[in-house]
C-alpha positions in Angstrom: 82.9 103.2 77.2 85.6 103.0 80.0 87.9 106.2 79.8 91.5 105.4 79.1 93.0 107.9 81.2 96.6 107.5 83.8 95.3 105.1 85.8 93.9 102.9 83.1 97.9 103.2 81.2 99.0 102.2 85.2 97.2 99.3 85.4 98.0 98.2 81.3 101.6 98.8 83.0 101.4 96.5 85.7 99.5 93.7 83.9 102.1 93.7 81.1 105.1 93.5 83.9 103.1 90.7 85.1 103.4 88.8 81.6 107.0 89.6 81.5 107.8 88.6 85.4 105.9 84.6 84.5 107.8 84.3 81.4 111.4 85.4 82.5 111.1 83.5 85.9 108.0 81.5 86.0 107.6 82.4 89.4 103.8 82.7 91.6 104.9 86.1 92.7 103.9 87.8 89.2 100.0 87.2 90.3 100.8 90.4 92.8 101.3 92.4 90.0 98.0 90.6 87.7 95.8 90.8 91.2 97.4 94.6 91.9 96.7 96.1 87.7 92.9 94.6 88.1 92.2 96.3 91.2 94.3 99.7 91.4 91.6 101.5 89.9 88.8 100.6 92.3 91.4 100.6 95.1 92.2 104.0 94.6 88.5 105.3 94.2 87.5 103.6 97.5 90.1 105.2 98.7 89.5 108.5 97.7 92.2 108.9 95.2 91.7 109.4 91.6 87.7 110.1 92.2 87.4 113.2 89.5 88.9 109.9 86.5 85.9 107.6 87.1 82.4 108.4 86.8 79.3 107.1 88.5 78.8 104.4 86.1 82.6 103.0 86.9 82.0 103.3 90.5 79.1 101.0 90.5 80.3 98.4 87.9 83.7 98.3 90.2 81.1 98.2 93.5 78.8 95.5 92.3 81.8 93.4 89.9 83.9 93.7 93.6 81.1 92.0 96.0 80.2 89.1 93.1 84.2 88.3 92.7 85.1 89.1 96.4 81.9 86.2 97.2 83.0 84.1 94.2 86.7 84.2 95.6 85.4 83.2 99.4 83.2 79.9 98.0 86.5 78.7 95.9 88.5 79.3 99.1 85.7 77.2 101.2 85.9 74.3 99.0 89.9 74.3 98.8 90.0 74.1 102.4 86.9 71.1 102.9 88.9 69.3 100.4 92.4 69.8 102.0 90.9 68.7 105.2 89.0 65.8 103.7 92.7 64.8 102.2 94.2 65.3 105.7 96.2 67.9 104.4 96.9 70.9 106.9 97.5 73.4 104.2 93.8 74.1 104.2 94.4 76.2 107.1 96.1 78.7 105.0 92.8 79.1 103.2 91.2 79.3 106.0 93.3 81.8 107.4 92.2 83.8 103.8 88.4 83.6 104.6 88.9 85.1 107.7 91.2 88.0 106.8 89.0 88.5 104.0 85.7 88.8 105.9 87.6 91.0 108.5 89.1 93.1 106.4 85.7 93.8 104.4 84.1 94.5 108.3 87.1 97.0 109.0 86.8 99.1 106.1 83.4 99.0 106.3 83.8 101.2 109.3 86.3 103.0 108.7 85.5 104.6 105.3 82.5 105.9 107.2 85.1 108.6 108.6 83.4 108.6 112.3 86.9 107.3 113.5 85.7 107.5 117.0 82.2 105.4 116.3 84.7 103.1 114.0 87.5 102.6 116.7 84.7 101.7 119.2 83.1 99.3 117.4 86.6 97.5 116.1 87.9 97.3 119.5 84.7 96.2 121.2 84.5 93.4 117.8 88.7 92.5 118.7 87.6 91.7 122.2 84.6 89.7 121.7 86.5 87.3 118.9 89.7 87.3 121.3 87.2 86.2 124.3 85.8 83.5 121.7 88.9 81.9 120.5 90.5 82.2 124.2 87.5 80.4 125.1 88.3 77.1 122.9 91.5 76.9 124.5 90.8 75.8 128.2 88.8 72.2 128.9 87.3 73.0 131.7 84.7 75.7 132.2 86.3 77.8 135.0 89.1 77.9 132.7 87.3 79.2 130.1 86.2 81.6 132.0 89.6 82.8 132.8 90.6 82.8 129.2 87.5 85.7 128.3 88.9 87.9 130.4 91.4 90.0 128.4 88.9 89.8 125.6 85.9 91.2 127.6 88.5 93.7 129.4 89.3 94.9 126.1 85.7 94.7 124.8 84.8 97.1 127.9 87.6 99.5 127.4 86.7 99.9 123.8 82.6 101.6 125.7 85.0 104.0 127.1 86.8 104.8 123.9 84.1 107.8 122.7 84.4 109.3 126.1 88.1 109.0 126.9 89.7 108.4 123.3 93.4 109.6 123.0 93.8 107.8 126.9 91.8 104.5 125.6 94.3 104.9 122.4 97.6 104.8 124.3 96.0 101.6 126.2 94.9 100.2 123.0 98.2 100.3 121.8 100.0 98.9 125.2 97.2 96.1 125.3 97.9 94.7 121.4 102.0 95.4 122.1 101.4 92.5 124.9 98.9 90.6 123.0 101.1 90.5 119.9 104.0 89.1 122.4 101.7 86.1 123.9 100.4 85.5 120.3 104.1 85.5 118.8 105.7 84.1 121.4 104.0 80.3 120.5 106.2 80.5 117.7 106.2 81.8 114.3 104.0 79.4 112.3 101.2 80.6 110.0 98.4 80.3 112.3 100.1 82.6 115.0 101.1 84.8 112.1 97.3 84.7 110.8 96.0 85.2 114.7 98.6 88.1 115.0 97.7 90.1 111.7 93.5 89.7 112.6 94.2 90.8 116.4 96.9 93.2 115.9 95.7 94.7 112.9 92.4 96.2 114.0 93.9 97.3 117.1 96.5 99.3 115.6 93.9 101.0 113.1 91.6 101.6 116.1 94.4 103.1 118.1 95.0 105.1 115.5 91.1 106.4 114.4 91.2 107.7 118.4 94.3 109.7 117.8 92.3 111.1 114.7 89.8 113.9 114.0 86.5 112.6 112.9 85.3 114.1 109.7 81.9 115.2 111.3 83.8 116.8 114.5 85.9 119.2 112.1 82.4 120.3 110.6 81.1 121.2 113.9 83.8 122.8 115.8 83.3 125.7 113.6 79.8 126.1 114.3 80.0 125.7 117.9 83.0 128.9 118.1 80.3 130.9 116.2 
């Protein structure tokens, strides 16, 4: 049996001001709340808050109940947008624009929760530059101009190999290089696929960035050992 314990009350909390936000305004915004009381707990464990309130069993019905909805919820989104599309109707983008924040998101923290920030920061900003050397790719017709358009990508592809050697220098470029990316991106105009584009690129960087400034979980073990 689950344990009722704070978080579970939390969560009873939010779901119940969910309820109470549809019937006083009958507004879309109270499936924050009803999305936020079903995952807090699992949230919070991944995170590695709360661990010592859920046991082993919790943690792996939350893991394998996660991947089956997260999948489920990535099909229903596939199907809104191919029928969208089908009906001419450009709002499938938006959907699409959930798949792909989805799947990156699931790739980042995939990474990250590792705690190798370095390894993790190397690998996002290598991945950023590869998909930003894609996409720029579609963008030119002929093939010289394509060529052209991989080259910030691939530059910041090859600047994230440096990032294990050099990584608070590669960080303060990191950050310069998405600053000016976010200003081309945004710059097209505020519509939901530059906003979409902006949070995928930016995103990532910024986290990378950040894991260089950062002191990898393994390196903190072995400094000590290494002054011995």
């Amino acid at each position: 049996m689950l344990k009722r314990d704070p978080i579970f009350w939390w969560a009873s909390g939010v779901f119940v001001a969910a309820l109470v936000l549809f019937a006083i305004t009958e507004n879309q915004s109270w499936l924050t709340l009803m999305i936020g009381s079903y995952l807090l707990r699992p949230t919070l464990a991944s995170l590695g808050v709360g661990r010592k309130k859920i046991d082993e069993r919790q943690m792996t019905i939350h893991y394998r109940s996660g991947n089956i909805a997260f999948a489920v919820m990535m099909i229903a989104c596939v199907i809104a947008a191919v029928k969208l599309e089908a009906e001419n109707n450009h709002a499938f983008e938006l959907f699409a624009m959930a798949i792909v924040i989805g799947l990156a998101t699931k790739a980042l923290f995939n990474v990250i929760l590792v705690k190798d920030y370095r390894a993790a920061a190397a690998k996002i900003i290598i991945s950023a530059g590869l998909l930003i050397a894609l996409f720029g790719s579609f963008e030119a017709g002929s093939l010289a101009g394509r060529l052209m358009q991989t080259i910030p990508g691939l530059g910041i592809a090859a600047v994230g190999l440096l990032s294990r050697k050099y990584p608070r220098p590669i960080g303060l470029v990191i950050m310069v290089a998405t600053a000016l990316l976010l200003l081309v991106i945004l710059g097209k105009g505020l519509t939901w696929a530059s906003l979409g584009t902006a949070a995928i690129v930016g995103v990532p960087l910024i986290l990378a960035a950040l894991c260089l400034f950062s002191r990898d979980k393994i390196d903190g073990k072995s400094e000590p050992q290494s002054a011995a």
